[in-house]
BAFI-3210 file (N, C-alpha, C; in Angstrom, 3 decimals, decimal comma, padded with zeros to 6 digits):
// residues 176
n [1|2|3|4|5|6|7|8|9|10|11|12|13|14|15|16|17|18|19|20|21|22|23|24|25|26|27|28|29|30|31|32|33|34|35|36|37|38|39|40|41|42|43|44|45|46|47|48|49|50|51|52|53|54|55|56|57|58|59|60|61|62|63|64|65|66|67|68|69|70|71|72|73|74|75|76|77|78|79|80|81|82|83|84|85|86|87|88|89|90|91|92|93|94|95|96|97|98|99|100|101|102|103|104|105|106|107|108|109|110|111|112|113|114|115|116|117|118|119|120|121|122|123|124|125|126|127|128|129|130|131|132|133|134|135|136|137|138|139|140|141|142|143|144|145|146|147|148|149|150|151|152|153|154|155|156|157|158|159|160|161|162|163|164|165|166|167|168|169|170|171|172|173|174|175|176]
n.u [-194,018|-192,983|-190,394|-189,737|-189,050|-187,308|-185,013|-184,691|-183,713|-181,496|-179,706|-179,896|-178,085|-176,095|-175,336|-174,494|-172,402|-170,504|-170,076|-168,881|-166,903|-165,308|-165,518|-163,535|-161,258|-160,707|-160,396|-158,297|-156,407|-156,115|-155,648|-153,100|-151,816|-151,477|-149,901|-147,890|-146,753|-146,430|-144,290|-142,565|-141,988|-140,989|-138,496|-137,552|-136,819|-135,211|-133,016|-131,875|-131,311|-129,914|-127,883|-127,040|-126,148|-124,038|-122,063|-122,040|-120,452|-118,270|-117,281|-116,400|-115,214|-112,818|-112,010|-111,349|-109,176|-107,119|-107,457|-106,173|-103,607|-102,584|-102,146|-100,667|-098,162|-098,109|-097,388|-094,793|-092,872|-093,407|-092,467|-089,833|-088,786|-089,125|-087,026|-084,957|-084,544|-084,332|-082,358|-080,799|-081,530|-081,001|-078,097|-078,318|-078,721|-076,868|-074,987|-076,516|-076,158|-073,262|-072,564|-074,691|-073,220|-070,659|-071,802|-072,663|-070,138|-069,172|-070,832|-070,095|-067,449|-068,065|-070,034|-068,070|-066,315|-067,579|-068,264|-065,506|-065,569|-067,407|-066,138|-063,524|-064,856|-066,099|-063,440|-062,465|-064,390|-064,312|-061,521|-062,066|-063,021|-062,040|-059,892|-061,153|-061,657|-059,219|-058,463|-060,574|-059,475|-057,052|-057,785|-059,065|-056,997|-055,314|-056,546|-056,726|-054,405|-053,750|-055,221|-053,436|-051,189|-051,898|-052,484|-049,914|-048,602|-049,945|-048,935|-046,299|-046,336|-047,105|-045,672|-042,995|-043,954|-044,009|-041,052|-040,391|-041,271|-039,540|-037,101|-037,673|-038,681|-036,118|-034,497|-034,137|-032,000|-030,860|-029,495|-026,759]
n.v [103,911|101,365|102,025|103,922|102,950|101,075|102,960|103,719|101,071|100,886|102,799|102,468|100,109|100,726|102,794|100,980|098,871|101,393|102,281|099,850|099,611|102,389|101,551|099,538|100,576|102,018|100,788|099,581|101,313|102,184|099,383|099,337|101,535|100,849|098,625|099,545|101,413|099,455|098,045|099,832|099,962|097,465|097,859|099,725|098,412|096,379|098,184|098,664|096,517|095,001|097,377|096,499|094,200|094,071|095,856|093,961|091,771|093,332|094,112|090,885|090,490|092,072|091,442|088,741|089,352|090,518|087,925|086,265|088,137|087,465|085,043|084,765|085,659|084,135|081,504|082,456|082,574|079,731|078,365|079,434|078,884|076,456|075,657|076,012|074,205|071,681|072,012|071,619|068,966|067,708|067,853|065,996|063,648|062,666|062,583|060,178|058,706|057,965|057,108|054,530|053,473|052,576|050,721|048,864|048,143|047,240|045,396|043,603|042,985|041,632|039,529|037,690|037,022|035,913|033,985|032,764|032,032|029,977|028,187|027,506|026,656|024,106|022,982|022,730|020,700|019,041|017,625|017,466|015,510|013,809|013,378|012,611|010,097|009,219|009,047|007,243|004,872|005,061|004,537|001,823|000,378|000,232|-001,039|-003,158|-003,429|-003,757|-005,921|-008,134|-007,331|-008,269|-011,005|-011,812|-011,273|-013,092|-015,164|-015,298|-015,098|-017,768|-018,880|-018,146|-019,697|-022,097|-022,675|-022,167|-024,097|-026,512|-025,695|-026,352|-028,851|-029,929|-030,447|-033,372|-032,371|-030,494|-031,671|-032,432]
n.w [-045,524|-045,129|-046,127|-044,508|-042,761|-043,614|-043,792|-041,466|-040,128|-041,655|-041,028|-038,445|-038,282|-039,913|-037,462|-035,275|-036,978|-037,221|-034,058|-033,716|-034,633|-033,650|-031,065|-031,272|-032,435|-030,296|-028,152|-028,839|-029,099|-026,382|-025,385|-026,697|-025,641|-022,648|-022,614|-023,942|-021,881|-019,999|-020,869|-021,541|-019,093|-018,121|-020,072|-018,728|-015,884|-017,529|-018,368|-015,545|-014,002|-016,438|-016,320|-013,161|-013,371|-015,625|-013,765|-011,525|-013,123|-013,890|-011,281|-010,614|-012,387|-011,985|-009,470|-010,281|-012,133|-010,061|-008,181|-010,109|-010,643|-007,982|-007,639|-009,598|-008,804|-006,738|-007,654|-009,237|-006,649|-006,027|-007,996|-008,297|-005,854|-006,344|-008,442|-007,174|-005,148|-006,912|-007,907|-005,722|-005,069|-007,319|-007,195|-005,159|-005,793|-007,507|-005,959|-004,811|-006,738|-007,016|-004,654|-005,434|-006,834|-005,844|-003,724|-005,221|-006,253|-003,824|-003,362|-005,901|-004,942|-002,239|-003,374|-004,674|-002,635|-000,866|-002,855|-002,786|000,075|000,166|-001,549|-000,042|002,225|001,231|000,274|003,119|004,075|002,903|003,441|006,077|006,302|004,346|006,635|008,800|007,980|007,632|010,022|011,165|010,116|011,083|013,199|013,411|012,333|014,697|016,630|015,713|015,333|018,185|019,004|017,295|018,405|021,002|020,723|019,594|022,485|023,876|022,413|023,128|025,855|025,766|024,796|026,751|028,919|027,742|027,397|029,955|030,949|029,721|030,579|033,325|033,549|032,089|029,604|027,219|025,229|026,372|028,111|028,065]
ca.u [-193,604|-191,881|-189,125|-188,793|-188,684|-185,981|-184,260|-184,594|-182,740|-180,242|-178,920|-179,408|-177,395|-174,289|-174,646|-173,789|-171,637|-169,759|-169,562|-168,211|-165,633|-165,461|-165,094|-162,705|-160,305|-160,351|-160,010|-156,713|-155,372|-156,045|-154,710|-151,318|-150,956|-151,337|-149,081|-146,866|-146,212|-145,698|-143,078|-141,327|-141,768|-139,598|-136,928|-136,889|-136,286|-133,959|-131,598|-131,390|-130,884|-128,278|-126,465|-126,632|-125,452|-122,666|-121,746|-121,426|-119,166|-117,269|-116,646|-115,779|-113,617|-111,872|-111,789|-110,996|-108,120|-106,110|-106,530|-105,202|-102,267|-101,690|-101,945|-098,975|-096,625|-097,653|-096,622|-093,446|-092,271|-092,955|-091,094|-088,317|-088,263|-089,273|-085,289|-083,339|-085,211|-084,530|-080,599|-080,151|-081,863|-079,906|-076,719|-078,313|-078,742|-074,897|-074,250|-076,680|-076,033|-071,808|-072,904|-074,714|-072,197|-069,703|-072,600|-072,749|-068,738|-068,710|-071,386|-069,604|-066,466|-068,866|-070,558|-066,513|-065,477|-068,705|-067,715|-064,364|-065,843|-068,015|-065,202|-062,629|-065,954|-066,161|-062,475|-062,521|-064,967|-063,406|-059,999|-062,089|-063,764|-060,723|-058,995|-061,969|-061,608|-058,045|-058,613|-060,930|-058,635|-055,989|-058,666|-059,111|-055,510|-054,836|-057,882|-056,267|-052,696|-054,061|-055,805|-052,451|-050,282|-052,513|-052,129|-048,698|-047,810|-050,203|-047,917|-044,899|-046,074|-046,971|-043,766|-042,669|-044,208|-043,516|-039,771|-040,637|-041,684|-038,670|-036,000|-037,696|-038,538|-035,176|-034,766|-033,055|-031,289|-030,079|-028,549|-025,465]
ca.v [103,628|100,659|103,216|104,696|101,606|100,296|103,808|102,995|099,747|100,919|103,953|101,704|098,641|101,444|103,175|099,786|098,987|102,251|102,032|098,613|100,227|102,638|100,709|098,447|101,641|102,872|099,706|099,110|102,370|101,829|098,640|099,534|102,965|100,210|097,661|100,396|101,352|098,159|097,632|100,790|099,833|096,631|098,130|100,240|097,263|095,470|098,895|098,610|094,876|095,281|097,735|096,082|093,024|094,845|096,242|093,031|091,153|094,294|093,368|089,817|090,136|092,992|090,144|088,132|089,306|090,456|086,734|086,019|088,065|087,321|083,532|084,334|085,729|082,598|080,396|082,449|082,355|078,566|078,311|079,876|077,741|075,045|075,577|075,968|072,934|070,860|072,146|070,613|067,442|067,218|067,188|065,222|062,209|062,660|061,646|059,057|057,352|057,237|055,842|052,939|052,667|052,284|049,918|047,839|047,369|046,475|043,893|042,698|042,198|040,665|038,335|037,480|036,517|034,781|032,221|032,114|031,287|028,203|026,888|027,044|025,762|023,038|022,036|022,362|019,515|017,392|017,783|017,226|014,408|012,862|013,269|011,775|008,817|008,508|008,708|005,842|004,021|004,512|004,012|000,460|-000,228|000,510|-001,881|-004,234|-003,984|-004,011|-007,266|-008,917|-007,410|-009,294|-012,054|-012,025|-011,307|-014,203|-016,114|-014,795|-015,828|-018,644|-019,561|-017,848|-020,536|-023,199|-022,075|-022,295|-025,832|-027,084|-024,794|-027,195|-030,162|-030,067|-031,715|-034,224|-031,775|-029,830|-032,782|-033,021]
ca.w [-044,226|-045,487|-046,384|-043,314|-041,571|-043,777|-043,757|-040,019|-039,874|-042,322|-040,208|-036,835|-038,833|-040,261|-036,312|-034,765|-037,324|-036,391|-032,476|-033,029|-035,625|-032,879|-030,252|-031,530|-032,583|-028,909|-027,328|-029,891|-028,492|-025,022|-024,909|-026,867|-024,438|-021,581|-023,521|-023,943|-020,349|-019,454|-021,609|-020,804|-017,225|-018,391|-020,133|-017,333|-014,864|-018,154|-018,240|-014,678|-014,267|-017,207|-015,349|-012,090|-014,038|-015,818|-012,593|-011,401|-013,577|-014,062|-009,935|-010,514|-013,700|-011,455|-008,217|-010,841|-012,111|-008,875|-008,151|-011,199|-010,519|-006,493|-008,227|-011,073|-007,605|-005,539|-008,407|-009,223|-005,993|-005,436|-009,363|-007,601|-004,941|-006,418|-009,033|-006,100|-004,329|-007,511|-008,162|-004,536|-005,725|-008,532|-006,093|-004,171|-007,264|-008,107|-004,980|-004,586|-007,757|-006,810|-003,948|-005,739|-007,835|-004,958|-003,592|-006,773|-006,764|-002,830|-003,550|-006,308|-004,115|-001,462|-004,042|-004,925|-001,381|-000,690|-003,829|-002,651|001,186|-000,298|-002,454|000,849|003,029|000,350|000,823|004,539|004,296|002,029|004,232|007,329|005,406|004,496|008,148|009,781|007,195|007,860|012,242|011,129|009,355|012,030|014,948|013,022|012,396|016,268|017,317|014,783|015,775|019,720|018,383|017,253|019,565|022,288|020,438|019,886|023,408|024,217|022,424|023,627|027,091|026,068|024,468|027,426|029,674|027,321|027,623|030,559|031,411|029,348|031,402|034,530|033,473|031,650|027,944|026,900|024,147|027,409|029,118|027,572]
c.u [-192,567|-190,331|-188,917|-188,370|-186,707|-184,932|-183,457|-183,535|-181,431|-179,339|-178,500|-178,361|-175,971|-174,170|-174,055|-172,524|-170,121|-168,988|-168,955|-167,029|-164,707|-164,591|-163,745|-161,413|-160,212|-160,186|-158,317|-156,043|-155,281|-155,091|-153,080|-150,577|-150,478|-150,312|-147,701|-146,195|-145,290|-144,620|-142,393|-141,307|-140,798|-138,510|-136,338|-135,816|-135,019|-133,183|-131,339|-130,881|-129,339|-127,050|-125,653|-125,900|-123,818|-121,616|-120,830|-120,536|-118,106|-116,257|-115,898|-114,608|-112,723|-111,117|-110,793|-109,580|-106,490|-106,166|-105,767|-103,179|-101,851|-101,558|-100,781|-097,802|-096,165|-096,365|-095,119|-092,706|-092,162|-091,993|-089,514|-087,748|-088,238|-087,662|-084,598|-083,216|-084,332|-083,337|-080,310|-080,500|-080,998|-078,367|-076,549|-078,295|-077,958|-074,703|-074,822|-076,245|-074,296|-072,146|-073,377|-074,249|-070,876|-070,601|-072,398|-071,200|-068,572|-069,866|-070,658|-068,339|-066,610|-069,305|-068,786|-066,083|-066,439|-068,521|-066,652|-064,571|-066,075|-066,573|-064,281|-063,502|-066,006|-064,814|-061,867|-063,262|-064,492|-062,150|-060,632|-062,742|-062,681|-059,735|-059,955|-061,938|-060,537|-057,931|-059,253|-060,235|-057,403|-056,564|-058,656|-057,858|-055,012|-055,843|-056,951|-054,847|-052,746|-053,851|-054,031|-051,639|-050,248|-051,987|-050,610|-048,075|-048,717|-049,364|-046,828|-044,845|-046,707|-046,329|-042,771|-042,832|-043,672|-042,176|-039,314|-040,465|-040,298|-037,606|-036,043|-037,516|-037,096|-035,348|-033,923|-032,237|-030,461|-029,432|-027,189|-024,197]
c.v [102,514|101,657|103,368|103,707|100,764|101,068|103,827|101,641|100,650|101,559|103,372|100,812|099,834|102,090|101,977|099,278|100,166|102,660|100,668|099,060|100,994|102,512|100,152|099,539|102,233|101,771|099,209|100,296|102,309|100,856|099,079|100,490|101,682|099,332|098,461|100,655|100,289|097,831|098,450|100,434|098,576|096,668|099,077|099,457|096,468|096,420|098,810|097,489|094,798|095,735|097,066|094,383|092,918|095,193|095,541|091,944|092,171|094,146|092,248|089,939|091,293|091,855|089,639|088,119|089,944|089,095|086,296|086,764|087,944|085,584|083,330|084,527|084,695|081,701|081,080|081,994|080,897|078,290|078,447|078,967|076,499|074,365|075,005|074,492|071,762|070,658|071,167|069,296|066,851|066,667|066,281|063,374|062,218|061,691|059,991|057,747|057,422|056,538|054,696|052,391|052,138|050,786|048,467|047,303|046,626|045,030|042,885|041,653|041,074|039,300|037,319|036,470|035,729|033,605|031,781|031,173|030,296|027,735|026,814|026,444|024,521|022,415|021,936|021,061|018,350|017,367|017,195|015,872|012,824|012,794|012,309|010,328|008,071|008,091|007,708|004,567|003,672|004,330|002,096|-000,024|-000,607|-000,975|-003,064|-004,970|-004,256|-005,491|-008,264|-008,773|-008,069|-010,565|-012,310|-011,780|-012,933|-015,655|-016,300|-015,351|-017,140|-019,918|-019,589|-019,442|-021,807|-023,378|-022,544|-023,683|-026,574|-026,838|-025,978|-028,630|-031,010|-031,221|-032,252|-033,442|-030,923|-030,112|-033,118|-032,277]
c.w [-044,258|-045,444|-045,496|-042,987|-042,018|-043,642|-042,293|-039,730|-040,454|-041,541|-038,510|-037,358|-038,610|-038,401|-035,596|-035,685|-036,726|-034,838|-032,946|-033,883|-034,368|-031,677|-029,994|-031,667|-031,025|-028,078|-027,648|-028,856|-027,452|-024,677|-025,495|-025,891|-023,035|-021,976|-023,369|-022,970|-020,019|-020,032|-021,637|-019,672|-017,090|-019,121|-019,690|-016,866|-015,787|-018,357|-016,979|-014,279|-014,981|-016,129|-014,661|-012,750|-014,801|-014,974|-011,742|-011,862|-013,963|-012,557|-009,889|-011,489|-012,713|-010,292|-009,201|-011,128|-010,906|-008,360|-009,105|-011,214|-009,140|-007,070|-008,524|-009,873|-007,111|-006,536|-008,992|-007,927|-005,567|-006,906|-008,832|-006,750|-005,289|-007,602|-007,969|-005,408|-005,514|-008,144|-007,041|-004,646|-006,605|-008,054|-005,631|-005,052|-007,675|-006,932|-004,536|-005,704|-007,255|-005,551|-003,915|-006,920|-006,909|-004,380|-004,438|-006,783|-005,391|-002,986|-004,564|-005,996|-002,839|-001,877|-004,610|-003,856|-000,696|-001,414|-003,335|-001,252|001,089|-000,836|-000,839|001,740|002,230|000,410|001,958|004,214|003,934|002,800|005,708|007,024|005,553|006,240|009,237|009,171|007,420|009,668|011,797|010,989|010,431|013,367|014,659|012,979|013,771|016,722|016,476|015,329|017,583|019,495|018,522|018,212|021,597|021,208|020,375|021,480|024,095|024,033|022,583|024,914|027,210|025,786|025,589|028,760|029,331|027,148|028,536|031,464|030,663|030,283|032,673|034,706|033,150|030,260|027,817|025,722|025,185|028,288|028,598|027,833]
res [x|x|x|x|x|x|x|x|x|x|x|x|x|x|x|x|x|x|x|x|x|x|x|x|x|x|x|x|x|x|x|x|x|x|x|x|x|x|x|x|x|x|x|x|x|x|x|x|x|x|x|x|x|x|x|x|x|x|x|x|x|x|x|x|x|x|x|x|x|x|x|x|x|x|x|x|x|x|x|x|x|x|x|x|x|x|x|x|x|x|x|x|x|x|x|x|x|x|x|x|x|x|x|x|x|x|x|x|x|x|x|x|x|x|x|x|x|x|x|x|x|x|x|x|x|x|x|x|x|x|x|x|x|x|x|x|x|x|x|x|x|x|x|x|x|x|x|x|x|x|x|x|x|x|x|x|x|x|x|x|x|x|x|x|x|x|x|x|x|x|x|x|x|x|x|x]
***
């Protein structure tokens, strides 16, 4: 009976063994079929994605480059304009520089006739300098010669008087 008993275990031990062998083999396949799906079901959604991704920069690089070329027109046409603009500039800096070169020579004839003004302002002064020195000189002389010429007529009349008094009294140098 021993025997059976152990014959017993042995065959229960290898059937458990087996279902979990079993088991484990149908659980593997299950999950990979399910595994599987799912992962076709996302490179489903990543070829469509792609596409729609493709799709879309195939849009922008298209956007893209018609701005790119309504861009290259703008900028020829301001290029264009911006020559013609910059020929007339160029004209226009001929003329301004002879004009400050005409500038530059009338200042230098200005700065010219400005030195010559001071130096003839400088001997105006000294001329009016000297003339006011000499009116001094003959304002004093005049005051001077007033001066004597009072005096001398003072003594003229009063030689005059004393002339005078002799003429009346009569002198003995006039009695004869």
């Amino acid at each position: 009976m021993i025997n059976i008993m152990v014959q017993i275990t042995a065959y229960i031990f290898i059937a458990i063994i087996l279902g979990y062998f079993f088991g484990w083999l149908i659980t593997k396949i299950l999950l990979r079929n399910q595994y599987q799906n799912k992962l076709e079901a996302l490179n489903i959604k990543k070829s469509v994605i792609e596409e729609e991704v493709l799709k879309n920069l195939k849009d922008e690089l298209f956007n893209y480059k018609k701005e790119n070329k309504r861009l290259k027109k703008q900028n020829h046409k301001i290029s264009s304009g911006y020559d013609g603009q910059k020929y007339i500039l160029d004209e226009h800096n001929e003329v301004l520089d002879d004009f400050q070169k005409r500038l530059l020579k009338k200042d230098e004839v200005i700065e010219a006739l400005t030195h010559k003004l001071s130096l003839s302002e400088e001997k105006e002064r000294e001329i009016e300098k000297k003339y006011e020195e000499e009116i001094q000189a003959f304002m004093f002389e005049r005051i001077e010669l007033t001066k004597k010429y009072k005096e001398l007529l003072e003594q003229y009349n009063k030689l005059k008087e004393h002339k005078g008094m002799l003429s009346k009294k009569g002198s003995w140098f006039s009695k004869n």
